[in-house]
C-alpha positions as CSV (number, residue, x, y, z in Angstrom):
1,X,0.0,0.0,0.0
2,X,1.4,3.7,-0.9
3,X,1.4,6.2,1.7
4,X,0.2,9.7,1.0
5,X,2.8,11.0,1.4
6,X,4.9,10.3,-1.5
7,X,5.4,12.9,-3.8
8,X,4.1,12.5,-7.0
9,X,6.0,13.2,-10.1
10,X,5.1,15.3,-13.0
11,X,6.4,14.7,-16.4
12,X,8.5,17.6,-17.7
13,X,10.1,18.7,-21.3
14,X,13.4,19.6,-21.9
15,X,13.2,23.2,-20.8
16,X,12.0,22.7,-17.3
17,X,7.9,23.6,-17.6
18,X,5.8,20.8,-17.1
19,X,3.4,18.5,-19.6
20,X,0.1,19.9,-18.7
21,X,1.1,23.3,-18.6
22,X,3.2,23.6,-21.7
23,X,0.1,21.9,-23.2
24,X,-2.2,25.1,-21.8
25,X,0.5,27.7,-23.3
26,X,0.4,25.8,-26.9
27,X,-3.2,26.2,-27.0
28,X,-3.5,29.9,-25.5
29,X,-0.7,31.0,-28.0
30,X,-2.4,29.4,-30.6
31,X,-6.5,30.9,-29.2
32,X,-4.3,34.5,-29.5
33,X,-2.9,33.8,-33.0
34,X,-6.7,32.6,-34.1
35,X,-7.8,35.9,-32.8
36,X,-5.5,38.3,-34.4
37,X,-5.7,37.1,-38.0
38,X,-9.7,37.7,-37.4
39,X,-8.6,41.0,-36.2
40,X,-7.0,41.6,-38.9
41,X,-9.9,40.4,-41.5
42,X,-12.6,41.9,-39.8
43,X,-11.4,44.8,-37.6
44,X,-14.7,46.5,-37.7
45,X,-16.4,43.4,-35.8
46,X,-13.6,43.0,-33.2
47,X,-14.3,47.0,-32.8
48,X,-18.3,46.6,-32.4
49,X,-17.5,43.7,-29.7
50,X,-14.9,45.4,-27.8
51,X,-17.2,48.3,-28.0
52,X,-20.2,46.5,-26.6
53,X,-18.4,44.7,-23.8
54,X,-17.1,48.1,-22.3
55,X,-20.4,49.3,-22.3
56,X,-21.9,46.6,-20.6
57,X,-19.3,46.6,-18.1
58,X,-19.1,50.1,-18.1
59,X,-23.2,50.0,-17.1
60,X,-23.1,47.1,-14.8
61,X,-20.3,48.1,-12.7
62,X,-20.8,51.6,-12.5
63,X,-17.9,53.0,-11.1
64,X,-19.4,55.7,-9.7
């Protein structure tokens, strides 16, 4: 039977970071590359959503 107190070991890659995280920073680099060639294609809709997201914020918080 194990105790619980063994440590448990976490595979990692050559430069230090380990599996499941490197695997989270592949995908948010590649969600942030997605986004900016849309940007790029349809700035006017990236506009109209940042746009509408402040202002919904803007009224729900209401720093004031």
């Amino acid at each position: 039977m194990a105790s619980s107190t063994e440590e448990q070991i976490v595979p990692e890659l050559g430069n230090g970071i380990p599996e499941p995280l490197e695997a989270c920073l592949q995908t948010t680099k590649s969600a942030l590359e997605h986004f900016r060639e849309y940007q790029r294609e349809r700035p006017e809709i990236v506009a109209l959503w940042c746009f509408g997201i402040g202002f919904v914020l803007g009224w729900k918080l209401k720093p004031w």
